[in-house]
C-alpha positions in Angstrom: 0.0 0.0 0.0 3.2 2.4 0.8 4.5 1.9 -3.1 0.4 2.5 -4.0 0.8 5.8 -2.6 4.0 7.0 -3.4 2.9 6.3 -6.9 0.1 8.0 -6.7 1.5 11.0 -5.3 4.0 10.9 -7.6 1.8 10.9 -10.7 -0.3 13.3 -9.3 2.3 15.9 -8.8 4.1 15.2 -12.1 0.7 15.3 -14.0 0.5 19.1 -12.4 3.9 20.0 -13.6 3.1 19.2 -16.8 -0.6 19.7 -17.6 -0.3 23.3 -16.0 2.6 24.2 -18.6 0.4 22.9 -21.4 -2.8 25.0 -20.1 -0.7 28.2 -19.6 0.9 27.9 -23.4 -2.6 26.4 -24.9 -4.8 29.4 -23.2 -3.3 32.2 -24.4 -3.2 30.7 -28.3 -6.1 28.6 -28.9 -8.8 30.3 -26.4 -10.6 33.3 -26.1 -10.6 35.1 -22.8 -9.9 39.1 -23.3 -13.5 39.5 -21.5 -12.1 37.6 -17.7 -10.5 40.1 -15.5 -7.3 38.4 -13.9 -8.6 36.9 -11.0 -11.2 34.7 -13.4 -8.8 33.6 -15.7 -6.5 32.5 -12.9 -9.4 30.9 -11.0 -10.4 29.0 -14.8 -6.6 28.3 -14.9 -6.6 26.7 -11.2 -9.9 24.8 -12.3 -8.6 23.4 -15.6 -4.9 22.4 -14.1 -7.1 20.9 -11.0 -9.4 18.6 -13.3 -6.0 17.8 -14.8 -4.6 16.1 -12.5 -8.3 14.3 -11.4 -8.3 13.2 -14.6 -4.5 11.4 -14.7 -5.4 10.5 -11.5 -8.7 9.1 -12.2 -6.9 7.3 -14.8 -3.7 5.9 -12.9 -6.8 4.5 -10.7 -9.0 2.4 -13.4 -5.3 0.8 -14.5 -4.4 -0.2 -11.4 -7.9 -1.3 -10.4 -7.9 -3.0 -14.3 -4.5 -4.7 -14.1 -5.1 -5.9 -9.9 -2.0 -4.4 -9.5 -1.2 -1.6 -6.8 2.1 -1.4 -8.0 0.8 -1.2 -11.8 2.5 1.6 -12.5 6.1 -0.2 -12.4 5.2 -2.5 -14.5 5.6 -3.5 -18.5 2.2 -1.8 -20.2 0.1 -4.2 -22.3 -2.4 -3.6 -25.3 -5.4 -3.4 -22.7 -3.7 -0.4 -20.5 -2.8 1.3 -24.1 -7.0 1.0 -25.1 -8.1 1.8 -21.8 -5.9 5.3 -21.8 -6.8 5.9 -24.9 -10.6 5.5 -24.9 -10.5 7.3 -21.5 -8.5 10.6 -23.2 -11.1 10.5 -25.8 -14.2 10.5 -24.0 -12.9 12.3 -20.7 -11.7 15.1 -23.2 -14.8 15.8 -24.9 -16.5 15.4 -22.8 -15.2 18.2 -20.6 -14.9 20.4 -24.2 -18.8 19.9 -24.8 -19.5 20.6 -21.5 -17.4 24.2 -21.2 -18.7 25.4 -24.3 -21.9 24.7 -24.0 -22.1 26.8 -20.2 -20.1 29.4 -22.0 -16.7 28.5 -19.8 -14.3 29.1 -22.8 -14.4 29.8 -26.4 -11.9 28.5 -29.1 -9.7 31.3 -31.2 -9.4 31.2 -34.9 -6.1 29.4 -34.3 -8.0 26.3 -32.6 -7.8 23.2 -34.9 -10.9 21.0 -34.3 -11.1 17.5 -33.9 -12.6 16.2 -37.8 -16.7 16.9 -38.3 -16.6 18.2 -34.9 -16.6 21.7 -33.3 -14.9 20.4 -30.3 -10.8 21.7 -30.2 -8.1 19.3 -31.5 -5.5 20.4 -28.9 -7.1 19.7 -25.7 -8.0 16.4 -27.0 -4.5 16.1 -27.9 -3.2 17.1 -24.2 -4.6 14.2 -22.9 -3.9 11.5 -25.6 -0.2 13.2 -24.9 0.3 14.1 -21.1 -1.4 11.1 -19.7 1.1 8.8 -20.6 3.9 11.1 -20.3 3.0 11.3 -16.7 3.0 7.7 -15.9 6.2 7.5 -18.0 7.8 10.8 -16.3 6.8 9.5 -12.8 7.9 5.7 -13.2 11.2 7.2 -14.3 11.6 9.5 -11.2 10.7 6.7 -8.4 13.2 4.4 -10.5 15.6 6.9 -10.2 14.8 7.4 -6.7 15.9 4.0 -5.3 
């Protein structure tokens, strides 16, 4: 249960590190927010890094529930934990896009690619397909590392 947590810890802070360096360069490119005074777009920023890491997190959890394997995260991936992330990016990602724009959270710039026959943004689609493994790969490196 002690390597379960350190893991977890560990993915979680990583994840932060790295999905709040991809919301600070995607926001100011790809999204509209001249009307938010400071204070909103920091409290959106905070949000969005926050369900960032709920997300990897959320994620780290259904693998290691999937595999019955506390200490999945140290282990050799299979096909199963590549579909599972994968299908979990997807959804969890559009999800969340659907959602925003619909309650007016955030708005896409001209320079937004969007995901084919959709009107749902390519590159936050493409920060999770990306980060979420990068995290587990980043973290299992740095508790390897650590020993």
């Amino acid at each position: 249960m002690k390597k379960f947590i350190r893991n977890l810890v560990v993915v979680a802070v990583v994840s932060l590190i790295l999905h709040g360096i991809w919301e600070f360069i995607q926001c100011g490119i790809f999204y509209t927010m001249e009307e938010q005074s400071v204070l909103e777009y920091y409290a959106l920023m905070i949000s969005a890094i926050s369900g960032d890491v709920g997300i990897s997190v959320g994620l780290y959890l259904i693998l290691v529930f999937t595999s019955n394997d506390l200490n999945w995260l140290m282990k050799q991936r299979n096909r199963k934990d590549y579909v599972i992330s994968i299908l979990y990016a997807l959804f969890v990602s559009f999800y969340f896009e659907i959602h925003a724009l619909y309650y007016n959270r955030w708005g896409y710039s001209v320079q937004m690619p969007l995901f084919p026959g959709t009107n749902i943004g390519l590159v936050p689609v493409m920060q999770l397909l990306v980060l979420l493994p990068l995290s587990f790969m980043i973290s299992r490196y740095i508790i390897k590392k650590a020993k």
